[in-house]
DRENMITI-978430 format. One record per residue (C-alpha): x, y, z; residue in three letters; residue number from 1. Coordinates in steps of 0.1 Angstrom, whole numbers, plus 5000, padded with zeros to 4 digits. Example, Ala and Ser with C-alpha at 12.3 -4.5 7.8 and 13.67 -1.06 7.14 Angstrom:
residues 2
+------+------+------+------+------+
!    X !    Y !    Z ! resn ! resi !
+------+------+------+------+------+
! 5123 ! 4955 ! 5078 !  ALA !    1 !
! 5137 ! 4989 ! 5071 !  SER !    2 !
+------+------+------+------+------+
end
This chain:
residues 282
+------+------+------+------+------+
!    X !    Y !    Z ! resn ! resi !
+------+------+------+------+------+
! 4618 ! 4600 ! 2430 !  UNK !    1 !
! 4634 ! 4598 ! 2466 !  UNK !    2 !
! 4670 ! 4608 ! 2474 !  UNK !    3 !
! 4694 ! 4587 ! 2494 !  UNK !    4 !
! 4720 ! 4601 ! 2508 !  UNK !    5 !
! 4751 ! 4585 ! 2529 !  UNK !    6 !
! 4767 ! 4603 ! 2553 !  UNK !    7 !
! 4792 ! 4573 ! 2564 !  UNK !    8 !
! 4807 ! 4560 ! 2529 !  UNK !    9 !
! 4841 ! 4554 ! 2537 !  UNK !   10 !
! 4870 ! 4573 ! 2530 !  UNK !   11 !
! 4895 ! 4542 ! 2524 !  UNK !   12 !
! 4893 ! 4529 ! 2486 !  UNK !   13 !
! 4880 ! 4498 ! 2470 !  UNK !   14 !
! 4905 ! 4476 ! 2460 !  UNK !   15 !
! 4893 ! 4446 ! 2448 !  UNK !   16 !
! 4850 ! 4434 ! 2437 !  UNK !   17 !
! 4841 ! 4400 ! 2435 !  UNK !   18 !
! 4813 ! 4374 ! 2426 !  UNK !   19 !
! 4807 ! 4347 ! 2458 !  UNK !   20 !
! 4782 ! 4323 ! 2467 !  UNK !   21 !
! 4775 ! 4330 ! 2498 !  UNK !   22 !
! 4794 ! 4339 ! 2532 !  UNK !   23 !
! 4814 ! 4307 ! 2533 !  UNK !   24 !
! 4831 ! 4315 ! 2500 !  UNK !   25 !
! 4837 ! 4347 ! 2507 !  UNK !   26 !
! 4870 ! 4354 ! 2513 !  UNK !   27 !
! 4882 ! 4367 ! 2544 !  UNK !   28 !
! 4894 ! 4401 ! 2536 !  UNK !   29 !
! 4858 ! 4409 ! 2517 !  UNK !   30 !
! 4825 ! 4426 ! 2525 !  UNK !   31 !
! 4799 ! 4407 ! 2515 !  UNK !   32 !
! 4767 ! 4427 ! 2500 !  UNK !   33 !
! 4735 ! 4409 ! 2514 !  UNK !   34 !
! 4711 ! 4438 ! 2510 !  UNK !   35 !
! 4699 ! 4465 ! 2491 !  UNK !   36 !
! 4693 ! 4499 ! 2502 !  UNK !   37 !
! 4660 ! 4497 ! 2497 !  UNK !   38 !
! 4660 ! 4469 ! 2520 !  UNK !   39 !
! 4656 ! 4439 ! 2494 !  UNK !   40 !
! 4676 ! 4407 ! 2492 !  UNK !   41 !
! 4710 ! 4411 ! 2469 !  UNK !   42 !
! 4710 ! 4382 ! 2457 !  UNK !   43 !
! 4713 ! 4372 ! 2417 !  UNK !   44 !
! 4687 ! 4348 ! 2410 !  UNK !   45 !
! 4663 ! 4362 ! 2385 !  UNK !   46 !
! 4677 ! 4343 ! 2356 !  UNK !   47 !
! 4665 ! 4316 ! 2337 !  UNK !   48 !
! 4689 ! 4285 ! 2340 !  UNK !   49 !
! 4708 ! 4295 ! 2372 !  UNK !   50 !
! 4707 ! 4269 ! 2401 !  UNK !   51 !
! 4719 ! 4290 ! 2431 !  UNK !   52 !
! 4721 ! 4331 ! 2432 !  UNK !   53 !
! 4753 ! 4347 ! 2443 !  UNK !   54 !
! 4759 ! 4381 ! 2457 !  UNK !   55 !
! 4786 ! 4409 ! 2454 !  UNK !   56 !
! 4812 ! 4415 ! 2476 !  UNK !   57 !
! 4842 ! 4438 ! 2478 !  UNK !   58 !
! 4872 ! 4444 ! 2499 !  UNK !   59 !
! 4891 ! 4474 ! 2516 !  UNK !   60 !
! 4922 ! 4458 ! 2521 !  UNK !   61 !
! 4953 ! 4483 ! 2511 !  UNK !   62 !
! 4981 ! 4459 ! 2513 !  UNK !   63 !
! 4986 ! 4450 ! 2482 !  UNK !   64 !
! 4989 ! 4486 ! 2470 !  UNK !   65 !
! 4964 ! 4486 ! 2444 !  UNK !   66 !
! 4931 ! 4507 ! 2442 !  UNK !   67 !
! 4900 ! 4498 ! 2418 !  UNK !   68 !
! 4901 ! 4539 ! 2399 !  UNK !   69 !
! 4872 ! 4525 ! 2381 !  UNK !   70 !
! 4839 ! 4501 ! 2375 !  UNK !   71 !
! 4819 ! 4491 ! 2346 !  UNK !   72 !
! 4787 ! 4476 ! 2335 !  UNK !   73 !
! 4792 ! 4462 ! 2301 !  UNK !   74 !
! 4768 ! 4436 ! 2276 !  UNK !   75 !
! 4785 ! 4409 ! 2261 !  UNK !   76 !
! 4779 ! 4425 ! 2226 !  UNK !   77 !
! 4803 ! 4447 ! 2245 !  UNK !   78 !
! 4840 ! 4445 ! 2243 !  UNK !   79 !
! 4860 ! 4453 ! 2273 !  UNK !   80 !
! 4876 ! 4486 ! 2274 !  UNK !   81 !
! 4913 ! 4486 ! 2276 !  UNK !   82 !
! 4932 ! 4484 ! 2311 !  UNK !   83 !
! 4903 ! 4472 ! 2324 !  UNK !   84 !
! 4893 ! 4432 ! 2340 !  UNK !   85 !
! 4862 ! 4412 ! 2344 !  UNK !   86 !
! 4863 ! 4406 ! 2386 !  UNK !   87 !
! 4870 ! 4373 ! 2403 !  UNK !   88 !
! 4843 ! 4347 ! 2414 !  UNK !   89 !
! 4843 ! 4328 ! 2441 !  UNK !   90 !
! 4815 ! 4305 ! 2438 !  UNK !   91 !
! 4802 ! 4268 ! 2448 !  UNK !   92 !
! 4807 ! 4239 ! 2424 !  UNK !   93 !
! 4787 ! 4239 ! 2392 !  UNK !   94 !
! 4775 ! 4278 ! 2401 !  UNK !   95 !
! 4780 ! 4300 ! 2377 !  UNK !   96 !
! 4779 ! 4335 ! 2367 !  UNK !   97 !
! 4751 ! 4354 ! 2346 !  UNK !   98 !
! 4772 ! 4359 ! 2314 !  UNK !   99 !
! 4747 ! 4385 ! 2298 !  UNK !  100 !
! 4758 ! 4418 ! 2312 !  UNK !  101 !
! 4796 ! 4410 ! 2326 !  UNK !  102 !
! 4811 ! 4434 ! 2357 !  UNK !  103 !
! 4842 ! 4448 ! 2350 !  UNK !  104 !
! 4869 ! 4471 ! 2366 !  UNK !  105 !
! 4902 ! 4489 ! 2364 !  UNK !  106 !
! 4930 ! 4482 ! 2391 !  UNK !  107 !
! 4959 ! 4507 ! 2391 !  UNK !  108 !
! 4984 ! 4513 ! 2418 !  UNK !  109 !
! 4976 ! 4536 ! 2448 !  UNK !  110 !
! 5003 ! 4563 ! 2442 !  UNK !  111 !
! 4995 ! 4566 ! 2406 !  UNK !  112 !
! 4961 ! 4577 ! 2409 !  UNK !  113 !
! 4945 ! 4607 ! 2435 !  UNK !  114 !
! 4909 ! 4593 ! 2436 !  UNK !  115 !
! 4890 ! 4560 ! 2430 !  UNK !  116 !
! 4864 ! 4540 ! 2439 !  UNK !  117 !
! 4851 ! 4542 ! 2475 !  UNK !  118 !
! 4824 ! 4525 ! 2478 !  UNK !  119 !
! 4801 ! 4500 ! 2460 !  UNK !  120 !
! 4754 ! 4498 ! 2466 !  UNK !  121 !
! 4730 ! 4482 ! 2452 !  UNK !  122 !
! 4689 ! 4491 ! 2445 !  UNK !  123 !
! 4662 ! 4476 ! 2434 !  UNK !  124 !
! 4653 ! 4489 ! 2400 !  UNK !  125 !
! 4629 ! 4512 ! 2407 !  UNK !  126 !
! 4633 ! 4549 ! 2408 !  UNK !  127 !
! 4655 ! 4552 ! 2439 !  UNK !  128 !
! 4684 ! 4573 ! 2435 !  UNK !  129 !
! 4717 ! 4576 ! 2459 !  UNK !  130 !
! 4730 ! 4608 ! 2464 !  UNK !  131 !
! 4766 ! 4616 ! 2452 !  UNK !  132 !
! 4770 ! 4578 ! 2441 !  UNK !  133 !
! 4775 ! 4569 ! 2402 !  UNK !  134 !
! 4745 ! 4547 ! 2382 !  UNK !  135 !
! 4766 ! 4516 ! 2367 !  UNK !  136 !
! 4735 ! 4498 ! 2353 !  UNK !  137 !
! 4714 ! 4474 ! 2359 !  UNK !  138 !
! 4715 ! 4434 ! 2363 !  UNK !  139 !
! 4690 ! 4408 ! 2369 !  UNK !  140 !
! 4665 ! 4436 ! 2385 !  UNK !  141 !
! 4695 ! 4451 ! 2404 !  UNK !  142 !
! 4711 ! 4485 ! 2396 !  UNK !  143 !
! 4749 ! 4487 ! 2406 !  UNK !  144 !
! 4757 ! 4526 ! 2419 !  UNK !  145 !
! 4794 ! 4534 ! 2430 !  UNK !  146 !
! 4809 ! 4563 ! 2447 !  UNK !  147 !
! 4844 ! 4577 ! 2438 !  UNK !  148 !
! 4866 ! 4604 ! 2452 !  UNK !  149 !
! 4896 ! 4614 ! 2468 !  UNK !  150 !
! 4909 ! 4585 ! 2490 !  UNK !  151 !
! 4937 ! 4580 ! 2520 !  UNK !  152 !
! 4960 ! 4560 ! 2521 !  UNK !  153 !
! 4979 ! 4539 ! 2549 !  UNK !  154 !
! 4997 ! 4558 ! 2573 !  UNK !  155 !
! 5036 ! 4549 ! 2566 !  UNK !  156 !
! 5046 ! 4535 ! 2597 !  UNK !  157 !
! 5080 ! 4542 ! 2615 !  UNK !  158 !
! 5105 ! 4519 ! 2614 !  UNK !  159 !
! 5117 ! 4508 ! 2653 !  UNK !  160 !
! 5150 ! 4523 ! 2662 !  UNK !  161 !
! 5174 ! 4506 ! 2685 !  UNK !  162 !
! 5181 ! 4529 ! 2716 !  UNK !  163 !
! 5208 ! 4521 ! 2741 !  UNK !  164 !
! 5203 ! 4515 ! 2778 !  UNK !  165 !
! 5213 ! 4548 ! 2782 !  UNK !  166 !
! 5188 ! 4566 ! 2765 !  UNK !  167 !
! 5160 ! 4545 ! 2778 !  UNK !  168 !
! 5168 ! 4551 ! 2812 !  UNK !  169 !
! 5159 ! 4588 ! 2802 !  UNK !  170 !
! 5133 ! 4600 ! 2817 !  UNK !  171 !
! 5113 ! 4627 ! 2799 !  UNK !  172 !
! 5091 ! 4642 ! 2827 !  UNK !  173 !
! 5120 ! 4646 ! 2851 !  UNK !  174 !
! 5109 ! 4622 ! 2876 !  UNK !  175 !
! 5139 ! 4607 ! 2879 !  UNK !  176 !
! 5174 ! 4624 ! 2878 !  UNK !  177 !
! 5191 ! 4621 ! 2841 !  UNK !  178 !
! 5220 ! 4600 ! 2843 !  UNK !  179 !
! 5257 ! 4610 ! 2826 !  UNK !  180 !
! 5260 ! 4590 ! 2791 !  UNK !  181 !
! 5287 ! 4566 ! 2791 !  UNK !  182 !
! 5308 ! 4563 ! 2756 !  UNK !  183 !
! 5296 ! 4530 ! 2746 !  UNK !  184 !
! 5330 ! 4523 ! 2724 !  UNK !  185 !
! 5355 ! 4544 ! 2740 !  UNK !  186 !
! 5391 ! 4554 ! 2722 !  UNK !  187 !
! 5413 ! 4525 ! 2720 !  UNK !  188 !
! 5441 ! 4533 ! 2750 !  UNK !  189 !
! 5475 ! 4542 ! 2736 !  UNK !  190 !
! 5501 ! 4519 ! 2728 !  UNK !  191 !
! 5528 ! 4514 ! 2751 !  UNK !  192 !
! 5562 ! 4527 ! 2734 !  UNK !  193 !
! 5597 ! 4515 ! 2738 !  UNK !  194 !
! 5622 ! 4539 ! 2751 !  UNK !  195 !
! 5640 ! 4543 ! 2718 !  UNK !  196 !
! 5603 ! 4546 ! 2695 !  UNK !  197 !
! 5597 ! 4575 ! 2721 !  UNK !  198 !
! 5628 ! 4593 ! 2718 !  UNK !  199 !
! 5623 ! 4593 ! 2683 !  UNK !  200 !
! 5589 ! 4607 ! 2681 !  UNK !  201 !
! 5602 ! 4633 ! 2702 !  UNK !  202 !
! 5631 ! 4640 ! 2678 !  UNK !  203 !
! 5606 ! 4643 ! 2648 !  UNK !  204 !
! 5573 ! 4655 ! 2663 !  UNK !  205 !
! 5563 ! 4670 ! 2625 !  UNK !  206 !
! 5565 ! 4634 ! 2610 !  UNK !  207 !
! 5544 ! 4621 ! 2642 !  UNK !  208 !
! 5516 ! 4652 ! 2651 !  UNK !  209 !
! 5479 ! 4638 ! 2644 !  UNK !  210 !
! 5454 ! 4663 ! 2636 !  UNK !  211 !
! 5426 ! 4638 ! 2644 !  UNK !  212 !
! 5422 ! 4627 ! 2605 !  UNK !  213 !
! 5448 ! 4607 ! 2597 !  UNK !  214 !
! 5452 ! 4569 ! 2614 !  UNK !  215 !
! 5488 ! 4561 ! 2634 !  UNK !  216 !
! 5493 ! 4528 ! 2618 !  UNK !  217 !
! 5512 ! 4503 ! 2648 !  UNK !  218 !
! 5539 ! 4478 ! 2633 !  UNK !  219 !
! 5542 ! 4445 ! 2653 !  UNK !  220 !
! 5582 ! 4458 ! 2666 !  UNK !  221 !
! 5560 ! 4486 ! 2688 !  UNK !  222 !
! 5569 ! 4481 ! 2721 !  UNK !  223 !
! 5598 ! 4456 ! 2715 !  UNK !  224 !
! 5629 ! 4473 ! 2736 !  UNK !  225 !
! 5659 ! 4474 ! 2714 !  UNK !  226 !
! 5687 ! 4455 ! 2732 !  UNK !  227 !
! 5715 ! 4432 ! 2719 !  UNK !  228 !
! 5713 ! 4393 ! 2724 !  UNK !  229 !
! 5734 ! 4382 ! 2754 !  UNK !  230 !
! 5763 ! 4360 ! 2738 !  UNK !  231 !
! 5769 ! 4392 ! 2711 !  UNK !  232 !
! 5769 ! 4416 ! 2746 !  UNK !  233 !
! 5802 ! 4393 ! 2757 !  UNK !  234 !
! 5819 ! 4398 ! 2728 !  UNK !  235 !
! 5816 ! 4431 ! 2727 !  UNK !  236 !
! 5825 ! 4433 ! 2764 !  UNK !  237 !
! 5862 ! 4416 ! 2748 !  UNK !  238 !
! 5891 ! 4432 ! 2733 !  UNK !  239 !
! 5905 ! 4417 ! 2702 !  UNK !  240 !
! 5942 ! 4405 ! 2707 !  UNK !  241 !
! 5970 ! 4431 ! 2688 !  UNK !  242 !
! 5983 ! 4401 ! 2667 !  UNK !  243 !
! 5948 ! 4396 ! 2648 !  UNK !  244 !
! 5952 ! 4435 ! 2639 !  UNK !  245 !
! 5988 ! 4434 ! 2628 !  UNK !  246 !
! 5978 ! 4412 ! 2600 !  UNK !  247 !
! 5958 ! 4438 ! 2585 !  UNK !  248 !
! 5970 ! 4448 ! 2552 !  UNK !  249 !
! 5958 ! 4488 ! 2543 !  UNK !  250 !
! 5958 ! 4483 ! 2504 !  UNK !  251 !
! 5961 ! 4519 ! 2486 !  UNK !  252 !
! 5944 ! 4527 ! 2453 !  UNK !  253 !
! 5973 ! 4523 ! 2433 !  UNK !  254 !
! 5981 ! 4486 ! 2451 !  UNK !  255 !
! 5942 ! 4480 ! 2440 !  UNK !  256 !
! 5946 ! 4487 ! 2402 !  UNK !  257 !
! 5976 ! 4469 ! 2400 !  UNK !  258 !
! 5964 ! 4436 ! 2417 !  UNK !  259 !
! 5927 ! 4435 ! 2395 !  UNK !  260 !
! 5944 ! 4455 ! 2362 !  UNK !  261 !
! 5935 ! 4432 ! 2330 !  UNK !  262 !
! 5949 ! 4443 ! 2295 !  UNK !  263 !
! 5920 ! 4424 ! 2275 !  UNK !  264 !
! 5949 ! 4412 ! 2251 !  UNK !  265 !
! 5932 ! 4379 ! 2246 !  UNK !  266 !
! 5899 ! 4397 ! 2235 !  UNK !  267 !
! 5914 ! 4423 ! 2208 !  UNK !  268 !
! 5937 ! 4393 ! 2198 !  UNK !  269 !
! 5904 ! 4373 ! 2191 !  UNK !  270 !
! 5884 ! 4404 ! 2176 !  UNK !  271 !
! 5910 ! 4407 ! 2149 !  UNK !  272 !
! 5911 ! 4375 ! 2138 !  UNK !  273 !
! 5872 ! 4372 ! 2129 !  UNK !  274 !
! 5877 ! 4406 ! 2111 !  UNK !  275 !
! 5904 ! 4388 ! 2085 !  UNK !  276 !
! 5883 ! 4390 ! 2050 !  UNK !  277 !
! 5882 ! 4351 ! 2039 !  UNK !  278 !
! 5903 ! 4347 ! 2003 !  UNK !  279 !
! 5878 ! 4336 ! 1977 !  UNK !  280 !
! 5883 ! 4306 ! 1958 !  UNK !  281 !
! 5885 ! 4310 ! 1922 !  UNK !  282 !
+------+------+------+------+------+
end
């Protein structure tokens, strides 16, 4: 019995195992297993009614964010163990799959599990043994070994951040000198104030002191001067004539009671009336 031992299995997990044809049906993101480690062919072909042989094949690719935790070898006397799936094939027309013993494997998410599989041989069956790999079983004169452990995952990448002109022009080995950052939205400028809004806000500077947390709200009148329009400015400039004022009447609050005094005679008059019981008729 020999050992085998591989020094560069790779740390990154399996995520996906597959059947294919042949290097043309491969898909892109797969490995495809031409040979064993014992330096035979890996291709399926010892079985009776099978037209072309096919090979395994499994990928590394992370970006769906699922991780294979998990492969079996099962018969089909055997029933599939829960959370588990038979793997893909991608084969020629009218190939086919040996339906005898069936591969099978479970597929989890990356952050729900801390190891899985990491790497995927094949041997001839002989007595050839791999060193810290798994026995899965054998098929068609091939025995499947895997290797599991702990596994890492894709580097999170950093999202780009937008830096101004400013801060790009920074230099961080002092070659250049550093240049004074500029505001890029500066304080709105102050709006300009009539002569009357100002001498309020002097008059009332409690009502009108910002502490920096409160918003001066700005009407559409700020700024307006306050002056009269010119055709009321001549009239005021005139002196009404003393016989327009003689004809004012000063009424007194005795003249005023007098002139809107109302006895509401005609209303007790009618009140009493519709309080006269009605004789009844006999």
């Amino acid at each position: 019995m020999s050992l085998y031992e591989n020094s560069a299995a790779p740390s990154r997990p399996v995520t996906a195992i597959a059947w294919t044809s042949s290097s043309s049906t491969c898909p892109g993101q797969f490995t495809l297993i031409t040979q064993t480690e014992d330096g035979a062919a890996a291709s399926f072909t010892r079985a009776f009614g099978l037209k072309s042989g096919y090979y395994l094949c499994y990928s590394l690719d992370l970006s769906g964010g699922m991780v294979v935790s998990d492969v079996r070898v099962i018969s089909d006397k055997e029933t599939i163990p829960h959370g588990y799936c038979y793997i893909p094939e991608f084969l020629e027309n009218r190939a086919s799959v040996w339906k005898k013993k069936r591969v099978c494997v479970r597929i989890v998410p990356s952050d729900s599990v801390n190891t899985a599989v990491l790497d995927i041989r094949l041997t001839t069956k002989s007595k050839m043994m791999l060193q810290q790999y798994t026995c899965l079983g054998d098929m068609l004169g091939y025995v499947i070994w895997c290797r599991k452990g702990p596994f890492s995952g894709p580097v999170p990448k950093a999202k780009p951040r937008s830096l101004s002109l400013e801060l790009r022009q920074l230099s961080l080995d002092g070659a250049t000198p550093l240049l004074p950052l500029r505001q890029s939205n500066p304080p709105p400028a102050p709006p300009k104030m009539s002569r009357r809004r100002n001498n309020l806000e002097t008059k009332e500077p409690a009502e009108t002191a910002c502490d920096g947390s409160t918003v001066i709200s700005i009407s559409a009148m700020d700024g307006v001067p306050f002056a009269l329009h010119p055709k009321f400015e001549a009239q005021s400039n005139k002196q009404a004539p003393l016989t327009s004022l003689s004809d004012i009447r000063i009424k007194s609050v005795q003249d005023i009671e007098n002139e809107y005094n109302y006895t509401f005679a005609v209303e007790e008059l009618a009140a009493r009336r519709t309080q006269i019981p009605t004789p009844v008729s006999s």
